[in-house]
FIBA-732905 format. One record per residue: x negated, y negated, z negated of N, C-alpha, C, CB in turn. Coordinates in pm, whole numbers, plus 50000, padded with zeros to 5 digits. Glycine has a CB too. Layout:
BEGIN
XYZXYZXYZXYZ...
//
This chain:
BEGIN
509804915959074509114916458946507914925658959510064921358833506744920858962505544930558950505464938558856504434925258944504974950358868504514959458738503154961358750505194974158725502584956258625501194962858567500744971858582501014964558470499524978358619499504991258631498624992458474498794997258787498655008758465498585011858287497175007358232498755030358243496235008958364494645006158336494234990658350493675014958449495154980958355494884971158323496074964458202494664965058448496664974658111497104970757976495764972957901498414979857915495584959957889494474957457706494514966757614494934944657594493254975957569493404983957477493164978257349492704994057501493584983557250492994976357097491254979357099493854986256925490794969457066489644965757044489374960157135488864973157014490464957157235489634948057388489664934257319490744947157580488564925557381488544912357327490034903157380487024905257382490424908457479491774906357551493184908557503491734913757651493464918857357494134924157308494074910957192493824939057294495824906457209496214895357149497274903757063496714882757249497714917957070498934917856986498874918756833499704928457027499494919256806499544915956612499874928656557500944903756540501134934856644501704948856607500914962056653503114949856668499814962056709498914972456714497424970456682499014977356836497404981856607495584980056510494904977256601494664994156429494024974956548493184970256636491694988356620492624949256565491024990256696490535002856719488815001256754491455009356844487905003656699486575002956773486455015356803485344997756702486055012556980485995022657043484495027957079486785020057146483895019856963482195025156982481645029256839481045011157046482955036656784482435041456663482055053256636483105039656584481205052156563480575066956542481115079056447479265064556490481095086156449481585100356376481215100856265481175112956427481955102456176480825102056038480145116156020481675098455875479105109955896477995120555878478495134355817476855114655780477785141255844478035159355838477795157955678476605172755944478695166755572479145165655422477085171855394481075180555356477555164255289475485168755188475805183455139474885155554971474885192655166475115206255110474905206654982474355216055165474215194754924474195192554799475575188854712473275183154794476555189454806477475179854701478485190054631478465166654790478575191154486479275202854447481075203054511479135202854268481015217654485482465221054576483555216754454482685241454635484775207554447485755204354340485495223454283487745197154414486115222854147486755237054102487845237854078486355242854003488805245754095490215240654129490635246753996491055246154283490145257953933490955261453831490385250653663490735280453824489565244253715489045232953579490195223253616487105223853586490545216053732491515210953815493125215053745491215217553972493515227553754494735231253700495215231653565494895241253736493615235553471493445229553312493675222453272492705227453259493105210253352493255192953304494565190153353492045180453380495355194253457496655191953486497405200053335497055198953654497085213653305498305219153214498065211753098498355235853180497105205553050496395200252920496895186552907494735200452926497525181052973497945165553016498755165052916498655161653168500105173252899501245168352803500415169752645502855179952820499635176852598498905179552499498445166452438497895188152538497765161152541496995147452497498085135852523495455144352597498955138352587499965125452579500595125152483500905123552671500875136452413501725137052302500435133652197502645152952284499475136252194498765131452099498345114352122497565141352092498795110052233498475095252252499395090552178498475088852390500735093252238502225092652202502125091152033503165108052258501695099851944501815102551829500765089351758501455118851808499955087151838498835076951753499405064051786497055077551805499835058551945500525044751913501755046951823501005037152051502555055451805503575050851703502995053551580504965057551711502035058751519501595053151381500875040351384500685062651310500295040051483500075024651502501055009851470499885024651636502065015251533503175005751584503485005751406504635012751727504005017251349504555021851210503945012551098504135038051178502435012351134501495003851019501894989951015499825003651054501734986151184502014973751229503484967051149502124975451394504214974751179505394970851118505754973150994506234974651175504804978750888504894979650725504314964050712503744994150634503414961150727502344950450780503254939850768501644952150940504134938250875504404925750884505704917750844504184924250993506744930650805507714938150740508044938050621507564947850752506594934650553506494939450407507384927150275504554940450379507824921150346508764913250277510104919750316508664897750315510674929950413511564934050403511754947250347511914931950492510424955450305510514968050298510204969350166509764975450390509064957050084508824959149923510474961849869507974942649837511124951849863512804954049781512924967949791514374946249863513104968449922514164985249948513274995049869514324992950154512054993749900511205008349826511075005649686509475011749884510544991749615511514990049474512364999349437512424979149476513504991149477515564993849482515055013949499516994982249725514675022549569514895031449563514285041549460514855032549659513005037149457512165042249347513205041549213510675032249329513515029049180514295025849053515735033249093514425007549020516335035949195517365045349181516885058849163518215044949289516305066049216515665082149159515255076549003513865090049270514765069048959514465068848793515845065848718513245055748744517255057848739518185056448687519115064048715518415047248691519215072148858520445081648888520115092348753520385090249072519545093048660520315105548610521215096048451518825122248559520865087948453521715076548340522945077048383521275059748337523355070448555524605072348628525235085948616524375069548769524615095248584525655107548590526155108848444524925122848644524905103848334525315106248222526475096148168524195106848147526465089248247527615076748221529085084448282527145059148331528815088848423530205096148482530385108948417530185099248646529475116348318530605127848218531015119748109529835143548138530695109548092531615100547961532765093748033530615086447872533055097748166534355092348240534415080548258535505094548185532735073148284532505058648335532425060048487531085051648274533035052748605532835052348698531585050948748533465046648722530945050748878529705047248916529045035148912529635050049012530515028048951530405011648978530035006348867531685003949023530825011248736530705002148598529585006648546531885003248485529075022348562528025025548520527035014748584527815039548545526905015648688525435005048783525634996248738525245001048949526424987248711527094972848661526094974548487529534973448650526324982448413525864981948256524314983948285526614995448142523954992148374522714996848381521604986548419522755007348470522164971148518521584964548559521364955148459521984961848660523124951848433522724940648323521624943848219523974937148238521714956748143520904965348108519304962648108521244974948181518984960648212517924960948304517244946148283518494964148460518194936948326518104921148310517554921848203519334911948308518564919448087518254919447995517004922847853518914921648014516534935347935515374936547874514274930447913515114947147869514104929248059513784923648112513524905448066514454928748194514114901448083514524887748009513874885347894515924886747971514364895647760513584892747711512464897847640514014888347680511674906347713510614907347724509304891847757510834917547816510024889847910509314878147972509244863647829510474873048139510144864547761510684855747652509434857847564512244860447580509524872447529508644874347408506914866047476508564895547364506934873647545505274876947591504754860347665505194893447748505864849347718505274837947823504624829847701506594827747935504744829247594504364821247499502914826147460505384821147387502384837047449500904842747427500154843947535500844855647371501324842347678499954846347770499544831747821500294858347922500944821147781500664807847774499394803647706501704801947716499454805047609498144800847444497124805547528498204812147245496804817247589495424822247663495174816747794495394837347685496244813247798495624801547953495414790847919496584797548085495974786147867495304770947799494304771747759495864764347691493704784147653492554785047606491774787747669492434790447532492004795747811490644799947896489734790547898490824803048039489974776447925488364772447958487404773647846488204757148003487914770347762486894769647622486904786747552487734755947479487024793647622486914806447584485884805147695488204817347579485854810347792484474812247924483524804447839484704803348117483644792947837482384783447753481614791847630483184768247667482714796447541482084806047412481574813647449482774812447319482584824547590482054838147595480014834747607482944847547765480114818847744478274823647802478154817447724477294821147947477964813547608477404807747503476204825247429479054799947386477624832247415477124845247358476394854447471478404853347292476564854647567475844863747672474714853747714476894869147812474304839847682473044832447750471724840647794472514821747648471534851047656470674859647658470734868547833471024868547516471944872847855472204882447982471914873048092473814889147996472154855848096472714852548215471124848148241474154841348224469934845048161468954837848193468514842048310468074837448106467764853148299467784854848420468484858448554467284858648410469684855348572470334853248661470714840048738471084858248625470464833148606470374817948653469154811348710470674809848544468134822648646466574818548677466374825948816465324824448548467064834048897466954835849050468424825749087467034855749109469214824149066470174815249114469394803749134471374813049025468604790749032467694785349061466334787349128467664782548988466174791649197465654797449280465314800749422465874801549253467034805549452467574806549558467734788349606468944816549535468314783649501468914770349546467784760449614469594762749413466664764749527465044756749572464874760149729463384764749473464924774349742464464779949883465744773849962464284798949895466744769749942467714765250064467424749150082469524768450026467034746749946466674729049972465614726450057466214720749838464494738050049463144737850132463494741650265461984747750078464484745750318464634750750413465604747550517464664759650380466334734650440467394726950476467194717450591467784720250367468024712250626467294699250784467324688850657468784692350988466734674950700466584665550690467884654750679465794665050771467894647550605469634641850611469644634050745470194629250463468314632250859468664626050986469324640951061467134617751072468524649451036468894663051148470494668151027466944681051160470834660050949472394670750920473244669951024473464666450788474114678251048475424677851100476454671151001475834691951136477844667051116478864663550974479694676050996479974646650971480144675950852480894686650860482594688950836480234693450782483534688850921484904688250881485314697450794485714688850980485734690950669486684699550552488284698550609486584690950370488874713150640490254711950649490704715850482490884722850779491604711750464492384710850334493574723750328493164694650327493474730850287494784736550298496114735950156494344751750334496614743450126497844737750061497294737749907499354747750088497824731449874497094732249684497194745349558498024718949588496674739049466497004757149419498734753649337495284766149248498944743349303500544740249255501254746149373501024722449231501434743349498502194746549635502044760649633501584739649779500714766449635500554782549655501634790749540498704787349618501234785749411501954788949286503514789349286501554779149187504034777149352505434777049395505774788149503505764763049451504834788449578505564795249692505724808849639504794795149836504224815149611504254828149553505784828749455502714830249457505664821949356506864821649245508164824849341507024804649156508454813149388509784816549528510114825849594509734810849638508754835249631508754849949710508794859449625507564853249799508494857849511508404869749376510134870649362507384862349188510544857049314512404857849272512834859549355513304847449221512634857849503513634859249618513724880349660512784846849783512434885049646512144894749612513174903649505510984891549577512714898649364513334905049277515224902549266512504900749155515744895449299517264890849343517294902149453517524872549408516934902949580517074909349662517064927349625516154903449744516094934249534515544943749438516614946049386514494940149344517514935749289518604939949196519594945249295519224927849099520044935849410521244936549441520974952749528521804921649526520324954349561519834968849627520244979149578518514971749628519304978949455519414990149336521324990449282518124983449174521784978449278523184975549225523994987449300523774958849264523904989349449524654991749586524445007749570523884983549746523185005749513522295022449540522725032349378519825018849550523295029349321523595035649194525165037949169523005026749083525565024549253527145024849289527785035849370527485012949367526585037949476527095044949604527375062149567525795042749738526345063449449526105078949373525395087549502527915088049312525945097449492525945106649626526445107949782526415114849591526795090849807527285087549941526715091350034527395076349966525165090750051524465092450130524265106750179523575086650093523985116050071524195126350083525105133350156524215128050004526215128050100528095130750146528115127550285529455118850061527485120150342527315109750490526255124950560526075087250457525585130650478524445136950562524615150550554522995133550518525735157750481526385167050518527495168450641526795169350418528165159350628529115157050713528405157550869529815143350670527225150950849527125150051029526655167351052525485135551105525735171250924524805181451015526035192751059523265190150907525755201051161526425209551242526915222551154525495213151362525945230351085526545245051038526955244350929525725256451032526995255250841527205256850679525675261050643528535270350626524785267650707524005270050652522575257450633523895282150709522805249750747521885239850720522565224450592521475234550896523965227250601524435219550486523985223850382525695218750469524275239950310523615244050219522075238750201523755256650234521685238650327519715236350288519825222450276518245240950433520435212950293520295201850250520375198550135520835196250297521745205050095522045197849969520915202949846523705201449925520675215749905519395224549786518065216349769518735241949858517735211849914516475200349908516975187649846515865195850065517955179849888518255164649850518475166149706519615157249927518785178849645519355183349475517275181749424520505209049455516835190549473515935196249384514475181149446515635218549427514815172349537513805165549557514005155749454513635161149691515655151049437515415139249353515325142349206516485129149375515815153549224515475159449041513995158149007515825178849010513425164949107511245160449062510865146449090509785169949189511535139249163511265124849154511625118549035511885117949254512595123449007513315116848890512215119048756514975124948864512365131448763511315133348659510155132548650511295141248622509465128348770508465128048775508235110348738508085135148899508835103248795508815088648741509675086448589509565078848865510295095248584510625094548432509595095948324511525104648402508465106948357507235111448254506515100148293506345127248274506565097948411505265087648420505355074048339505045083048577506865068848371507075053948308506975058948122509065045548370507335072048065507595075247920505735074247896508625093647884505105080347964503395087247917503215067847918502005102348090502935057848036502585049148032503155039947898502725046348151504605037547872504735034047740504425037147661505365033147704503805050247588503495056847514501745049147501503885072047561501355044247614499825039647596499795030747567498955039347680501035020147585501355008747586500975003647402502975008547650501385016647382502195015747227501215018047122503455027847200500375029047152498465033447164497795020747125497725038047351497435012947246496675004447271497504993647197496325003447415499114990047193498994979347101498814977646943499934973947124499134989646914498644993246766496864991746775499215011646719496234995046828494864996146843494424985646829494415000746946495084973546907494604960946882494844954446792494764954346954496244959046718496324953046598495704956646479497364952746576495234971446498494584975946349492914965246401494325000646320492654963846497491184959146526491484940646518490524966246715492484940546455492934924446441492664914946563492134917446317493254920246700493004909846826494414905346820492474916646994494484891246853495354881146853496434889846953494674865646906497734886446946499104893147007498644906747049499814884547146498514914846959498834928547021499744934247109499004934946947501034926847101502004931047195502084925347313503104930347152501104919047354500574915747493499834921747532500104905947517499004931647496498124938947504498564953747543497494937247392499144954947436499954972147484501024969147614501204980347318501684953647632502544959047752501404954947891504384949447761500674945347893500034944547985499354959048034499234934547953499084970947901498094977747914499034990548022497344981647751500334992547924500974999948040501914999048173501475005947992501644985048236501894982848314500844984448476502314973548258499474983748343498344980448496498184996048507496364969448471499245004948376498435021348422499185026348538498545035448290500295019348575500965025248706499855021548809502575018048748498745013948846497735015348921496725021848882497395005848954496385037048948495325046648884493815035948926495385066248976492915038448785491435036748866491715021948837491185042649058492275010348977491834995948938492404992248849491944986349022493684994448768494524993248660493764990948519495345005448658493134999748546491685003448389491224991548386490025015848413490364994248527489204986348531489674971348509488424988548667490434966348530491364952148504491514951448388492764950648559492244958748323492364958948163490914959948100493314972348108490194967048087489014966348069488174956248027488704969448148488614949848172487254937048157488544925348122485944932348355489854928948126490374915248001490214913347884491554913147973490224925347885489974933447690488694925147665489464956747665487694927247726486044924547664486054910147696484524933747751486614899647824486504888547773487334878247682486264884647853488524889447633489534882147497488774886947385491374887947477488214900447358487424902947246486184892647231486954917447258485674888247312484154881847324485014867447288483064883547510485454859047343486234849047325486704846547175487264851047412487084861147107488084859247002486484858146907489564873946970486204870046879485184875946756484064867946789484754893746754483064863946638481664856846701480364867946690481214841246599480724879346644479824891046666480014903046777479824897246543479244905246901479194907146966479794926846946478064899747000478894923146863478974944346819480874944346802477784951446569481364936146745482524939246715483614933646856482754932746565483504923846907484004922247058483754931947084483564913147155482524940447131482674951747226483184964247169481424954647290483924964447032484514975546988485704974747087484834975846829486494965547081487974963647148487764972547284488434945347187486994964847386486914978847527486444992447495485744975547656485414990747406485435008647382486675013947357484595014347252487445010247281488615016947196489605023247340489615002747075489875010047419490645006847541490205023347602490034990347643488605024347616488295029747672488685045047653487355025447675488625050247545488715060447512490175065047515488075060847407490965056647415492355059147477492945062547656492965046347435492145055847730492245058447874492175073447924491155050947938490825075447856490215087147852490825098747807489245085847791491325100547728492215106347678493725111147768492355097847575494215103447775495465100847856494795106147990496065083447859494295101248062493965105848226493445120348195492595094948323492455126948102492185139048142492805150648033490655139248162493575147947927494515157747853496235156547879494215155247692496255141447853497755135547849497975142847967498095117947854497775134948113498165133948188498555151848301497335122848213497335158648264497945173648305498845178748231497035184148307498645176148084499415181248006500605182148045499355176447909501325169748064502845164448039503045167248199503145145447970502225164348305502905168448427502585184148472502455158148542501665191148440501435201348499500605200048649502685207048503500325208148693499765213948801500495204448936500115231348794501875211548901503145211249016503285196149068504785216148941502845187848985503065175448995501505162549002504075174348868500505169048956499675162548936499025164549108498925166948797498415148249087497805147549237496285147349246498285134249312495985149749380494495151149400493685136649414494265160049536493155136749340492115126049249491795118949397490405134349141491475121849530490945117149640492575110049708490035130949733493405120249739494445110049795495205106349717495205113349893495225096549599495825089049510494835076749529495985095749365493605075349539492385069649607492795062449708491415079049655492625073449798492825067250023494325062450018492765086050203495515063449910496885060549923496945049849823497875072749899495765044749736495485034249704495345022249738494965035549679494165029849814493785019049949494525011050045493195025250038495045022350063495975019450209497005011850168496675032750290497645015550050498925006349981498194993649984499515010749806497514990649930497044979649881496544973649996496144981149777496244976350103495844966150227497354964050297494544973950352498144973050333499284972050332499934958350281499604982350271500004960650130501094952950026500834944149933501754960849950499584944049917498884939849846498434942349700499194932149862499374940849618499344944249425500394950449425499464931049294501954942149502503054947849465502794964549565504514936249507501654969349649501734984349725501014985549618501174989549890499994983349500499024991549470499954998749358497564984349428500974992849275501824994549174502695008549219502704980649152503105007449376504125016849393503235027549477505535010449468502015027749487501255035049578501555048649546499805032149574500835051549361501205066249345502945070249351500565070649191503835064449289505015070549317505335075349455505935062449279505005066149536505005068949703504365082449724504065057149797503325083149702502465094749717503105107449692501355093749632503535105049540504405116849474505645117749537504695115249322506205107849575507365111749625507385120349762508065100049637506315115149816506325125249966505915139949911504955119550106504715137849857504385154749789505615162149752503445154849635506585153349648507505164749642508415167749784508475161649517508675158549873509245159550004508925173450096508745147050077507505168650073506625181050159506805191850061504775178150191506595192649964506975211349872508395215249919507155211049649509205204749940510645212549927511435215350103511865200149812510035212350187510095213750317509135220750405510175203050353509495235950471508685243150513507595240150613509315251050543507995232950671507115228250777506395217250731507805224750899506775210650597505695199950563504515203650451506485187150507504655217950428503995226050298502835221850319504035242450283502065222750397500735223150385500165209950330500185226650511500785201150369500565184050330500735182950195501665172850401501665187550125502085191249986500635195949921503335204149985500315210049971498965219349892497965205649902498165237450004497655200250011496665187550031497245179249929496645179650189497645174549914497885158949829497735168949688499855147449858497995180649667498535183849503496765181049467499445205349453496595187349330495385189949260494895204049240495515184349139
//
């Protein structure tokens, strides 16, 4: 058997070097270039900064995708989460009925049981009283709009005289019916179908709402009872029960004044309309304190229903526009005496985040978030007062 000698084994980079398992090597390579004296030296202690500073900003990454994620899922959710926040709101406003029912030696169960039917019932017929007038005004709308611009022609002329106008400059500026395009109309569902569906999601909603609230008035202090039991000492049981006591007591009352002050405007404004002789006053006062649980767009809605049922109803203009003044002032009233008055300081919120928690409800939830926006609001405010580490959020939201 011959042996090779070592100087004729193929080195890598020989053109002769067939193996697969060794790199291959250029053996006519050059050294690289000597470092630029220009090039700055790393700094190692900016280096050890950005290393200790790392968990800082992850936790602040950390913290922004899950409010992210949080929105996302109010968002898309919001058919599972309107009921429950309903159902709970309306338990902090009825738990103190349930207790007054259990010192008359009514159970919880039968109490929630009277309180709902209760509930129905007024409910019921309310909707009874009021579908028949708000009926008559929908039927009448078209030929009411017709009266109203009959009486404003004066306002609309010139608006119609740049509307005509505009329409000239798009005709002049239009292609030719050889240069049109065609254009596909997709159809989408009708407004009867929309009407049903909405209707279907409103009752499936409010069924879902009752049976909630039913569970949640029944249960009394279960939850509570459930959230002593787990925590560990006596002294953080004590701090619970002192917060879970004194949070739902200011919720309670705090949606208690609110729903009493809003009927109270209800009641204002429907007398108002009746001494000013506008057709169903008592459509008027409940519509009026219903839109006041939405601060700000609530008004403004009522407002401009008021002035086009007054304009519609009366054929003198001076006297249609008495009806929104009146609206108006009563508003006025209520938002800047009523409303500190009866809540105080402790409870009243800051004019800006009742606003941005407006907002946000309402892109959220749509009408049914704009309705529960402020209670929400208030309810965390009192959360944050009766929690040390959330105080400062509290002083922010108050007034």
């Amino acid at each position: 058997m011959a042996i090779t000698p070592a100087s004729a084994t193929p080195l890598p980079g020989d053109p002769n070097h067939e193996s697969v398992l060794e790199p291959e090597v250029d053996l006519g390579a050059r050294p690289a270039a000597a470092e630029d004296p220009r090039t700055p030296t790393p700094d190692i202690e900016k280096l050890d900064e950005a290393i200790t500073e790392t968990p800082g900003a992850r936790a602040l990454a950390t913290t922004g995708l899950f409010l992210l994620a949080a929105f996302y899922t109010l968002y898309f959710a919001r058919q599972f989460f309107l009921p429950l926040v309903f159902a709970i709101l309306l338990d902090f406003l009825l738990s103190p009925v349930i207790r007054l029912l259990e010192r008359a030696r009514i159970r919880p169960a039968i109490g929630a049981a009277v309180v709902i039917l209760a509930l129905i019932g007024s409910l019921t017929l309310g909707v009874m009283q009021l579908a028949e007038p708000a009926r008559g005004w929908i039927d009448r709308a078209p030929a009411s709009l017709a009266k109203i611009g009959s009486k404003l022609r004066t306002i609309r002329q010139p608006v119609e005289q740049v509307t005509k106008t505009a329409e000239q400059v798009e005709q002049a500026t239009s292609p030719t019916p050889n240069e049109r395009n065609e254009v596909v109309v997709v159809r989408g569902p009708s407004l009867s179908q929309r009407v049903l569906g909405v209707t279907t999601s409103f009752l499936i909603a409010l069924v879902e709402t009752i049976i909630l609230l039913y569970f949640l008035l029944a249960a009394g202090d279960l939850f509570l009872q459930k959230l002593i039991k787990v925590l560990p000492n006596l002294r953080d049981k004590k701090k619970a029960v002192h917060i879970a006591r004194e949070t739902e007591a200011s919720v309670s009352t705090y949606l208690l004044t609110i729903s009493l002050v809003n009927i109270g405007l209800g009641v204002i404004v429907g007398g108002a309309m009746w001494a000013l002789r506008m057709p169903n006053p008592l459509l008027w006062g409940v519509l009026a304190g219903l839109l006041e649980f939405v601060p700000y767009l609530g008004a403004a809605v009522m407002l401009a229903v008021l002035t086009l049922a007054s304009l519609a109803t009366f054929d003198e203009v001076g006297r249609a526009l008495l009806v929104p003044a009146t609206y108006l002032v009563i508003n006025f009233i209520q938002a800047n005496f009523v409303y500190p008055m009866v809540l105080g300081n402790r409870l009243t919120l800051n004019p800006v985040a009742i606003f941005v928690g407006l907002l946000f409800w309402f892109m959220l939830w749509g009408i049914p978030g704009a309705f529960v926006a402020v209670p929400l609001i208030a309810t965390f405010k009192i959360f944050c007062d009766h929690i040390e580490t959330l105080a400062p959020v509290g002083e922010f939201l108050g007034k």
